[in-house]
C-alpha positions in Angstrom: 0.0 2.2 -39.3 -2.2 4.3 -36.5 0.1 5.2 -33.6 -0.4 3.3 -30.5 -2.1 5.1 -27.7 -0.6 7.2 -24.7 -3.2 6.1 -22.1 -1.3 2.7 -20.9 1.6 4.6 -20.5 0.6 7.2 -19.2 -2.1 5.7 -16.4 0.7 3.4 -15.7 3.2 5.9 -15.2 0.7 8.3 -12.6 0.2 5.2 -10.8 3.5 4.4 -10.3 4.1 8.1 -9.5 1.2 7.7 -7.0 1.9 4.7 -5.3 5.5 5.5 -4.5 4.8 9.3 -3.2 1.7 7.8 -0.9 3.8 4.7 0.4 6.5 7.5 1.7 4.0 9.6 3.0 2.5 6.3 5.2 6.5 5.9 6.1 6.8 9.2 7.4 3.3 10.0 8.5 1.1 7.5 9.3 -2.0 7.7 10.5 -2.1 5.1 12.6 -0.1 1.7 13.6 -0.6 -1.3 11.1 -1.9 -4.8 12.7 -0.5 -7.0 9.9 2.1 -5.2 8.7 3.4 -4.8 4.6 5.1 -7.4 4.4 2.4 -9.5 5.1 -0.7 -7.7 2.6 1.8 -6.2 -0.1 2.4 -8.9 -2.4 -1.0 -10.1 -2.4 -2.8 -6.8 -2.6 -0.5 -5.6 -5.5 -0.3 -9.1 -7.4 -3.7 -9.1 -7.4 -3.6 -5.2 -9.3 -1.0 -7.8 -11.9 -3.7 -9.9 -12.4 -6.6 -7.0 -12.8 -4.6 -5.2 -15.3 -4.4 -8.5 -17.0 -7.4 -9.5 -17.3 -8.7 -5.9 -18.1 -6.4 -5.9 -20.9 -6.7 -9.2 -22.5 -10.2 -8.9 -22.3 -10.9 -5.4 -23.1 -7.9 -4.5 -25.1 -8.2 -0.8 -25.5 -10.3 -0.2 -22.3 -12.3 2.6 -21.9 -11.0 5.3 -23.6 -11.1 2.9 -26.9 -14.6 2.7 -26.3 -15.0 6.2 -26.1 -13.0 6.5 -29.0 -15.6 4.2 -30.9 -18.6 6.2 -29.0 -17.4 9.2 -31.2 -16.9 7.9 -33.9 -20.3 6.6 -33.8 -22.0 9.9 -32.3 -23.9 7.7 -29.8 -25.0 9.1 -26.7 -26.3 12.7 -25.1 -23.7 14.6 -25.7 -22.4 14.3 -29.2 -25.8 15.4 -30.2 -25.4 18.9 -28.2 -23.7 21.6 -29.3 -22.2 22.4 -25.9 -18.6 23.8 -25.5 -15.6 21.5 -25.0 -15.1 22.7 -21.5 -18.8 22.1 -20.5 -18.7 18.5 -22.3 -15.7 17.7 -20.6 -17.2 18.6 -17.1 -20.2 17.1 -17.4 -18.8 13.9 -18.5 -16.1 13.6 -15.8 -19.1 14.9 -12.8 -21.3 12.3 -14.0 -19.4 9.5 -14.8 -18.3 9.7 -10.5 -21.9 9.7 -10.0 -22.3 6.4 -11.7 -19.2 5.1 -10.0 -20.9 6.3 -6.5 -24.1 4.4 -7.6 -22.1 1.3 -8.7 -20.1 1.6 -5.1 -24.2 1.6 -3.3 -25.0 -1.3 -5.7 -22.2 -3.4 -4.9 -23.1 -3.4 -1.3 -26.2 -3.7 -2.2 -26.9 -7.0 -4.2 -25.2 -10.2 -2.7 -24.1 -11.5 -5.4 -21.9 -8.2 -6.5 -21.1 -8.2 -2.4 -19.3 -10.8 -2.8 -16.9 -9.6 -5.2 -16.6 -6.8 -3.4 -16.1 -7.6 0.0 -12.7 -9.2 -1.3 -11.9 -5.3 -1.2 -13.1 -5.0 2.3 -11.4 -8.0 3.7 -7.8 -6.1 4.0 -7.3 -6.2 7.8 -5.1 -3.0 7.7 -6.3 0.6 5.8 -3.8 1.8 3.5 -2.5 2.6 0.3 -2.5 -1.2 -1.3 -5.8 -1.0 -0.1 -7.3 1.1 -2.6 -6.1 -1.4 -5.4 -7.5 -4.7 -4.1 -10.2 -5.5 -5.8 -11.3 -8.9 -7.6 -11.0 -9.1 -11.4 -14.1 -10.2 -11.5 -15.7 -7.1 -10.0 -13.4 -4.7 -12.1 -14.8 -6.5 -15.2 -18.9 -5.9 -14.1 -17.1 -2.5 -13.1 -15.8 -1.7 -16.8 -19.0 -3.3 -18.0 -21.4 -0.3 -16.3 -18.6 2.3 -17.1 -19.0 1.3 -21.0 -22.6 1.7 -20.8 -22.3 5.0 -18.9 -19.9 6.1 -21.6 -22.5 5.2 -24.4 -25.2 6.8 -22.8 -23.8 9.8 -22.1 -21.7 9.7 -25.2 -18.4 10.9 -23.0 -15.4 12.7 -25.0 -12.4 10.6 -25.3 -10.5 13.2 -22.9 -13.0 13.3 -20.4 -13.0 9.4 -20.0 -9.1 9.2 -20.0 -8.8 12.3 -17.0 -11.7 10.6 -14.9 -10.0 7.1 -15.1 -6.3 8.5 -14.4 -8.0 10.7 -11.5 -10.0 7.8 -10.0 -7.2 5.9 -9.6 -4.7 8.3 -7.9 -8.2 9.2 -5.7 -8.7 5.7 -4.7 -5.1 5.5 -3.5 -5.1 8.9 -2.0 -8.3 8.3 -0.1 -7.1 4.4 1.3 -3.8 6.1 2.3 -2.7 5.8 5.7 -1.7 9.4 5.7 -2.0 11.8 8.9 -3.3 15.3 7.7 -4.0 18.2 9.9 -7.6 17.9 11.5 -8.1 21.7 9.3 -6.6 20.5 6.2 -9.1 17.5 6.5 -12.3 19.4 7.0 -11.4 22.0 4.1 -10.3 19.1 1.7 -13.3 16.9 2.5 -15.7 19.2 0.9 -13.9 19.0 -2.5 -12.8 15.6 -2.2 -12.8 12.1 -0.4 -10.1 12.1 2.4 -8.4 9.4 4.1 -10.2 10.0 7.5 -13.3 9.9 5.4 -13.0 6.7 4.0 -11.8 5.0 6.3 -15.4 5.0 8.3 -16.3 2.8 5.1 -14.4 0.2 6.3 -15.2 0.0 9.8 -15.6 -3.4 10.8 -19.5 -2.0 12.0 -21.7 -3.0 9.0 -23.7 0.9 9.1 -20.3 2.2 9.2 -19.5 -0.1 6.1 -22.6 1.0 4.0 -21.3 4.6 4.6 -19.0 7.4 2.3 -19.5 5.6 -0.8 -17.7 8.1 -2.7 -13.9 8.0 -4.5 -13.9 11.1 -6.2 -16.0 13.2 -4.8 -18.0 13.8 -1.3 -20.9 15.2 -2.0 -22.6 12.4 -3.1 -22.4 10.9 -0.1 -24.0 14.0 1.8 -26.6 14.5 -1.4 -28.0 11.0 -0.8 -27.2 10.5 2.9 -25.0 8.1 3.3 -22.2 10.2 4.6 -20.8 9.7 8.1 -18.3 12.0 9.7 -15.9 10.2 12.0 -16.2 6.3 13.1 -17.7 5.6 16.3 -14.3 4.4 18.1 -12.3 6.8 16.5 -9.4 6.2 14.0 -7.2 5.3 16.6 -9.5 2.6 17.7 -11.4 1.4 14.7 -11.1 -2.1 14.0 -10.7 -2.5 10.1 -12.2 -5.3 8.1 -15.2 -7.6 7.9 -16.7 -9.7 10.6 -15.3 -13.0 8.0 -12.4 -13.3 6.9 -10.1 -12.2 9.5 -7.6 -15.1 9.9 -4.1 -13.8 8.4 -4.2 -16.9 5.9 -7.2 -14.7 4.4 -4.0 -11.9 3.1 -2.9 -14.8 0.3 -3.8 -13.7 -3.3 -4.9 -17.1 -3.9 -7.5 -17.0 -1.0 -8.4 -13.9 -1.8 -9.5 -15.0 -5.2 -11.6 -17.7 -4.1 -13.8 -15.6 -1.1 -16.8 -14.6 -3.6 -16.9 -18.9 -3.6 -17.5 -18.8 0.3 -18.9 -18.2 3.1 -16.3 -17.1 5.1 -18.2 -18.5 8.9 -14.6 -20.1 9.6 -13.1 -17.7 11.5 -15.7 -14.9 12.0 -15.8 -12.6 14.5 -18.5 -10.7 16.7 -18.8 -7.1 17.2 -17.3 -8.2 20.8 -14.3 -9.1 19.4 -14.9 -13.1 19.9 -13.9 -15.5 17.7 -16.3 -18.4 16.4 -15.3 -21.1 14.3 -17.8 -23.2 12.2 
């Protein structure tokens, strides 16, 4: 009988790991004051990683690394038919596997249809750590979808796949914390990878603010294709957080935030002036 795998375990256990250090750090550091508060976004935005994981896994039971398992097994894709080093395989995979998740990021915001699973993500009315785990299970499906394909076509070892998804995670958390760190530390980390400050500009209630810093992992997509933006126009003391829809506190339930791809969200919108319009 084939031993089970380490990855659940283990992803689960760095994300745990994660989570908790990042939620102390916002205790003891924040960047900046909260409008809503945890108690109000918490539940929702961490139920809804409950019902991700579920779906992921009852869908796709072995995620994935199992798929990378089968790629190899298989010898599809670019790099099982070179004879590179392990090192260099491994590096490859992991660089261009953030590529394609900076490309799927662009797309998202690009085509309604896959805007509307995504702006579910954007929604969240404060910026911090729970933040960077809100996403729709519908998205994170068409998500694992394009990473499969990636994974084929580039033909990804099995190690590579399981760092990049461990590392994305704790990056996506990292980068949505609500963390204060030194202006200095900030500009030297920055050019290896995405920062708070960063990405928070991506979710500026200002829409070209919004379709800026794309990147989780790494920045220099971002500046490579020109969609990077250095600091917010209001500053991050003054940045107002969200969409233009969606910013009645009801909006903070899980169940309404699985239902927004079905609407419009006009109830409740709200101009760049800061006035409120009802349908």
């Amino acid at each position: 009988m084939p031993m089970p795998s380490p990855e659940p375990l283990l992803r689960l256990g760095v994300f745990g790991l994660t989570l908790f250090v990042l939620m102390t750090f916002e205790l003891f550091a924040p960047r900046r004051p909260l409008s809503i508060g945890r108690a109000q976004r918490w539940p929702s935005n961490l139920g809804i990683v409950l019902v991700d994981t579920l779906v992921v896994r009852i869908l796709f039971p072995s995620a994935a690394v199992g798929w990378a398992l089968l790629v190899q097994a298989r010898g599809w894709g670019l790099l099982t038919q070179l004879a590179l080093p392990s090192v260099a395989e491994f590096g490859i995979a992991f660089v261009a596997l953030d590529l394609v998740i900076y490309g799927q990021h662009v797309l998202f915001h690009s085509v309604p249809l896959l805007w509307r699973l995504h702006r579910v993500h954007h929604a969240d009315l404060d910026f911090d750590v729970t933040t960077g785990v809100r996403f729709h299970p519908i998205e994170i499906l068409v998500s694992m979808l394009i990473k499969f394909a990636a994974v084929a076509v580039l033909g990804a070892p099995v190690i590579a796949v399981m760092a990049f998804e461990i590392i994305l995670n704790a990056a996506t958390m990292f980068n949505h914390a609500n963390v204060a760190l030194p202006a200095g530390a900030d500009r030297i980390l920055r050019r290896m990878v995405v920062t708070p400050d960063m990405h928070r500009v991506h979710h500026s209630i200002l829409a070209h603010e919004t379709h800026s810093n794309f990147g989780f992992n790494f920045p220099w997509w971002d500046r490579l294709f020109g969609t990077y933006r250095a600091q917010p126009e209001a500053g991050h003391g003054a940045i107002t957080i969200g969409l233009p829809v969606f910013r009645d506190a009801s909006e903070l339930r899980l169940d309404r935030m699985l239902l927004q791809p079905l609407r419009d969200g006009r109830e409740g919108r709200v101009d760049h002036a800061g006035i409120k319009h009802e349908a």
